[in-house]
PASEBA-1860 file (N, C-alpha, C; in nm, 3 decimals):
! residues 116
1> XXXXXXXX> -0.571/0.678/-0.125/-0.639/0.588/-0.035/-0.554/0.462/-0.022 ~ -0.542/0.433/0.116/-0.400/0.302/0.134/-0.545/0.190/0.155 ~ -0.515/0.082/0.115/-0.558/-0.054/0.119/-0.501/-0.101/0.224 ~ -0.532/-0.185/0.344/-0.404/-0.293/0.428/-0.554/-0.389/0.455 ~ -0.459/-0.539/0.415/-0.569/-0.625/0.378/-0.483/-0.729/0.494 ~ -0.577/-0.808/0.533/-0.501/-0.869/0.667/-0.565/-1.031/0.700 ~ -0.523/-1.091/0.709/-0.618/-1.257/0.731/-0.535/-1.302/0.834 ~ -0.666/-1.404/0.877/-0.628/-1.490/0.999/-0.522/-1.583/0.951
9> XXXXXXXX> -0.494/-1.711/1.031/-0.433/-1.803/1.017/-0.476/-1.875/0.936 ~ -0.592/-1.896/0.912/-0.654/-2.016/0.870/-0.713/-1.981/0.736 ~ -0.679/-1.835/0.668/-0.696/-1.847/0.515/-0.552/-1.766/0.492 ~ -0.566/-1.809/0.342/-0.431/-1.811/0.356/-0.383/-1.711/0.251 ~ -0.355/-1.592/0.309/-0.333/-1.446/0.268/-0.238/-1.454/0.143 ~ -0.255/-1.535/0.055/-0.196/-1.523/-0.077/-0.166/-1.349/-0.126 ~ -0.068/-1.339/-0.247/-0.053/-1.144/-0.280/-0.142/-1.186/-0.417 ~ -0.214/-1.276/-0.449/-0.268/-1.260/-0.586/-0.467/-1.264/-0.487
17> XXXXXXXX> -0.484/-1.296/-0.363/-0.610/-1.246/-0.273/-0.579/-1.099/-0.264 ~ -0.464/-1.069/-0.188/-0.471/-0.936/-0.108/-0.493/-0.857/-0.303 ~ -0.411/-0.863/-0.362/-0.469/-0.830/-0.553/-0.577/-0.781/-0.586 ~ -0.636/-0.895/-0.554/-0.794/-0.933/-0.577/-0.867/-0.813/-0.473 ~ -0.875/-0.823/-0.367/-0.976/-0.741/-0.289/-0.885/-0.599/-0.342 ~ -0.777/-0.567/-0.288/-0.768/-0.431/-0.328/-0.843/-0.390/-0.455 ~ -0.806/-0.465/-0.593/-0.932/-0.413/-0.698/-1.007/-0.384/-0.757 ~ -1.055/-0.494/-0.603/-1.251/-0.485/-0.600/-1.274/-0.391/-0.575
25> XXXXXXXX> -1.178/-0.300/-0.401/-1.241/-0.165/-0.320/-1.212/-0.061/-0.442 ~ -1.066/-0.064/-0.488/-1.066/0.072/-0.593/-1.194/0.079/-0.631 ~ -1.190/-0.072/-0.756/-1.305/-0.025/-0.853/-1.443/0.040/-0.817 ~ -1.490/-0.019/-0.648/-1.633/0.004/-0.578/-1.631/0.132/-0.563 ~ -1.481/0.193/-0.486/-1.518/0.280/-0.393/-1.438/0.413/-0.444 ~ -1.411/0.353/-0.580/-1.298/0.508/-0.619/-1.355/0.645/-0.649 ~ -1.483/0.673/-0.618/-1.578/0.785/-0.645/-1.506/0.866/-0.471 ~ -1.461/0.784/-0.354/-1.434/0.809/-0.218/-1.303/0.833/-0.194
33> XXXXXXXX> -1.242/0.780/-0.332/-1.088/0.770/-0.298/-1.015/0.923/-0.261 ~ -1.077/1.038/-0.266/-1.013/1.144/-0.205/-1.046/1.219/-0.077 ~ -1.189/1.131/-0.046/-1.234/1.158/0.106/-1.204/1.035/0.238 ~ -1.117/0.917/0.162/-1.070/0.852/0.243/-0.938/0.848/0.272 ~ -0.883/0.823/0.386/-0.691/0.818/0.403/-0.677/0.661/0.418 ~ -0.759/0.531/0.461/-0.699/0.418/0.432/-0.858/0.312/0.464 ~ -0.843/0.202/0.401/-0.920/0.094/0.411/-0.853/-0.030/0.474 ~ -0.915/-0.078/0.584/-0.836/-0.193/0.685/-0.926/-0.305/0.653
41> XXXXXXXX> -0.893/-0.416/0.583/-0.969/-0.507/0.520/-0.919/-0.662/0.645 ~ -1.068/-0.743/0.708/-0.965/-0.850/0.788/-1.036/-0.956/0.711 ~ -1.015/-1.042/0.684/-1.032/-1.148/0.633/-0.994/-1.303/0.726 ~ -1.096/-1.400/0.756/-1.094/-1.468/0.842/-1.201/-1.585/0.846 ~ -1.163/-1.720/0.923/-1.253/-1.855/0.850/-1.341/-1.847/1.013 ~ -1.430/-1.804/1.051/-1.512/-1.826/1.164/-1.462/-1.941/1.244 ~ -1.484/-2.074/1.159/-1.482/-2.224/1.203/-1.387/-2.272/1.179 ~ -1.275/-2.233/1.184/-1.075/-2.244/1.163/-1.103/-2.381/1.026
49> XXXXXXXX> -1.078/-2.514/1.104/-1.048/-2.623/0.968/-1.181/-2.656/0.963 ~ -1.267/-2.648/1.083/-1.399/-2.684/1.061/-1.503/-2.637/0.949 ~ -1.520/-2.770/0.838/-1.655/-2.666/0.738/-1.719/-2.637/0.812 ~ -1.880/-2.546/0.707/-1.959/-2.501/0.753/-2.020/-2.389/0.706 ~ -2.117/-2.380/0.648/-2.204/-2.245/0.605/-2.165/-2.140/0.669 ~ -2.161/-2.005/0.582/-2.157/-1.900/0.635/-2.032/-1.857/0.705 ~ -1.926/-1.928/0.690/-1.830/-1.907/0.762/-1.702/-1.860/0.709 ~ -1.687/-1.806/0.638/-1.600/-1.662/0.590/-1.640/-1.530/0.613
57> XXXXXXXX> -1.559/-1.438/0.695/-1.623/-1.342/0.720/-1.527/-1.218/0.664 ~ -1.547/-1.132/0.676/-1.517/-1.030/0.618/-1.526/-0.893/0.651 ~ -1.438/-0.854/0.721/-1.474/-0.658/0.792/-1.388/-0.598/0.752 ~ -1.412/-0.447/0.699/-1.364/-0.332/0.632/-1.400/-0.183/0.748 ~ -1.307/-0.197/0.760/-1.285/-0.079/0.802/-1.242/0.062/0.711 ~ -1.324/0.184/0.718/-1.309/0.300/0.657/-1.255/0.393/0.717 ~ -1.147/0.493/0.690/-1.157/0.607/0.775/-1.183/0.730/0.694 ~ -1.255/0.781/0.696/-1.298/0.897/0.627/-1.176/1.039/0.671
65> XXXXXXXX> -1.187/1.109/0.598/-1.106/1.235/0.659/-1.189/1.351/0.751 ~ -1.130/1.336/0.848/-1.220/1.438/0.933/-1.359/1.327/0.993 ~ -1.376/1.218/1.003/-1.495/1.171/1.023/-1.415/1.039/1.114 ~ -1.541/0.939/1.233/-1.523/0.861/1.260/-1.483/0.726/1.190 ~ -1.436/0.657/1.209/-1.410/0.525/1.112/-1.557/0.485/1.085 ~ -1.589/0.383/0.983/-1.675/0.343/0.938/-1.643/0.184/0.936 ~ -1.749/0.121/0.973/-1.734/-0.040/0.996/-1.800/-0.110/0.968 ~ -1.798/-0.208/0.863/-1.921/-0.313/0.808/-1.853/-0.455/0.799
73> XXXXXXXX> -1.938/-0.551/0.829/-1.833/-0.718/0.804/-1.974/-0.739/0.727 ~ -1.971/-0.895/0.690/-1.989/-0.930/0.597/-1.968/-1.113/0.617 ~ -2.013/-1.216/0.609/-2.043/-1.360/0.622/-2.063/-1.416/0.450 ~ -2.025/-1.548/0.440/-2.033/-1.613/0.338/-1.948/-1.717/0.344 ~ -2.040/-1.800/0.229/-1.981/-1.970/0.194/-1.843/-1.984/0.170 ~ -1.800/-1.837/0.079/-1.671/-1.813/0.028/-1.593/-1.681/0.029 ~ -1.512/-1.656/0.038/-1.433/-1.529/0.070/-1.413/-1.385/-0.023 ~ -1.485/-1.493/-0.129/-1.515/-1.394/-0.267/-1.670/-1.305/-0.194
81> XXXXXXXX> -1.757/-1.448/-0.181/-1.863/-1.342/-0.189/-1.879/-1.288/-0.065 ~ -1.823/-1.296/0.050/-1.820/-1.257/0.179/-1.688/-1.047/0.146 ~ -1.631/-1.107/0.074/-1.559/-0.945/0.040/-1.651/-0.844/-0.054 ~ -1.735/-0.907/-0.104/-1.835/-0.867/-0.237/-1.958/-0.814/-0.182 ~ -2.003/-0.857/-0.046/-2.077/-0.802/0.036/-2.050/-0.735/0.126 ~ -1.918/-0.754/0.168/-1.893/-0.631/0.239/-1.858/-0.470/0.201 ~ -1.807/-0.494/0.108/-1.769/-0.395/-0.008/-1.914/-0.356/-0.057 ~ -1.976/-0.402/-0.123/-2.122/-0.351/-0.099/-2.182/-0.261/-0.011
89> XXXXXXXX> -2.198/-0.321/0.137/-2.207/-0.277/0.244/-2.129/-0.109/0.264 ~ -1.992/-0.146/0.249/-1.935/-0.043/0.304/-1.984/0.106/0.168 ~ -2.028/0.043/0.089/-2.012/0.187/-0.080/-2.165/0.226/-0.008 ~ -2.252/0.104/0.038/-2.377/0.225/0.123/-2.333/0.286/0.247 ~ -2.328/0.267/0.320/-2.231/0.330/0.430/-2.187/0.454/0.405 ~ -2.068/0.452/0.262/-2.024/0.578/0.281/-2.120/0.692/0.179 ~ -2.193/0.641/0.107/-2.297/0.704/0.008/-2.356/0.742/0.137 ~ -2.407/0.668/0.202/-2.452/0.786/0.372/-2.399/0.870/0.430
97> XXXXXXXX> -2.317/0.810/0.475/-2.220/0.960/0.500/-2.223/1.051/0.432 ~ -2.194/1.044/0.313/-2.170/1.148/0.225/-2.219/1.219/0.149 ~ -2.354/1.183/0.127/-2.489/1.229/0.100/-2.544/1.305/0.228 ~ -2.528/1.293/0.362/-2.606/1.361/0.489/-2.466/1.479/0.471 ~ -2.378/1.475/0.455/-2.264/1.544/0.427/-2.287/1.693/0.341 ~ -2.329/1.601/0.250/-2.363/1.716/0.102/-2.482/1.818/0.130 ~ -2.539/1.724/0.196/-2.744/1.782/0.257/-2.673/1.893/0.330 ~ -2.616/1.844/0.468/-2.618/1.947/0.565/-2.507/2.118/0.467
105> XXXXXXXX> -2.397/2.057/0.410/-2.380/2.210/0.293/-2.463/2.278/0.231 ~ -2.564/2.165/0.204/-2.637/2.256/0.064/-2.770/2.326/0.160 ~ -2.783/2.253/0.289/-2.869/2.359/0.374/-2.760/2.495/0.472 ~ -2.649/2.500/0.476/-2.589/2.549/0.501/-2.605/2.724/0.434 ~ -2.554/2.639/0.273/-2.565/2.752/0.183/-2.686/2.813/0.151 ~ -2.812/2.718/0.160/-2.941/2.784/0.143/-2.991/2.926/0.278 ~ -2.939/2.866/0.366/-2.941/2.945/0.471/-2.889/3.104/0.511 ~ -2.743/3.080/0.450/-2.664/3.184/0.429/-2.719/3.302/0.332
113> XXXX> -2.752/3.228/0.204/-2.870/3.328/0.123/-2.927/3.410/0.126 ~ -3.075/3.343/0.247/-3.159/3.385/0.292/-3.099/3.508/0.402 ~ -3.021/3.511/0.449/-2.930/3.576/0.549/-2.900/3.704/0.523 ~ -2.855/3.743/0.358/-2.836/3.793/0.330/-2.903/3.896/0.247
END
């Protein structure tokens, strides 16, 4: 599973951030790491120099194998907890997917059974 972690202008894409989030998604999402081919992480200040609540945002992009991309962002005071919720976000997301995934096999195979 490839990581590509990406920020606006206005935060400032340090390699000890891009670090940081990549080890968050492993650690969240490594139960996925062989049904995904890459995670597109953007990182970005809503209100450029302007403070302001809520204004770190945060979107992850998933691509599953064989499946549409998957897309969740994510808002916050700070960029920690704005990646911490999105990452959140995205581990339900793909626990959906991949649970309606498992369902539709295991009715698959129940079916076939009976078939026989």
């Amino acid at each position: 599973m490839q990581i590509q972690v990406n920020s606006s202008n206005q935060i400032d894409g340090s390699i000890r951030l891009e670090e940081w989030v990549r080890s968050t998604l492993e650690s969240s999402l490594e139960r996925y790491e062989d049904d995904l081919t890459r995670i597109e992480v953007h990182l970005r200040d809503d209100n450029g120099a302007k403070p302001g609540p809520h204004d770190k945002r945060c979107q992850m992009e998933a691509r599953p194998k064989g499946h549409q991309p998957i897309s969740v962002s994510h808002t916050a005071t700070s960029l920690e907890q704005a990646v911490e919720g999105a990452t959140t976000k995205l581990d339900h997301a793909l626990d959906h997917l991949f649970g309606k995934l498992r369902s539709k096999r295991v009715m698959l195979e129940v079916n076939e059974e009976i078939e026989e």
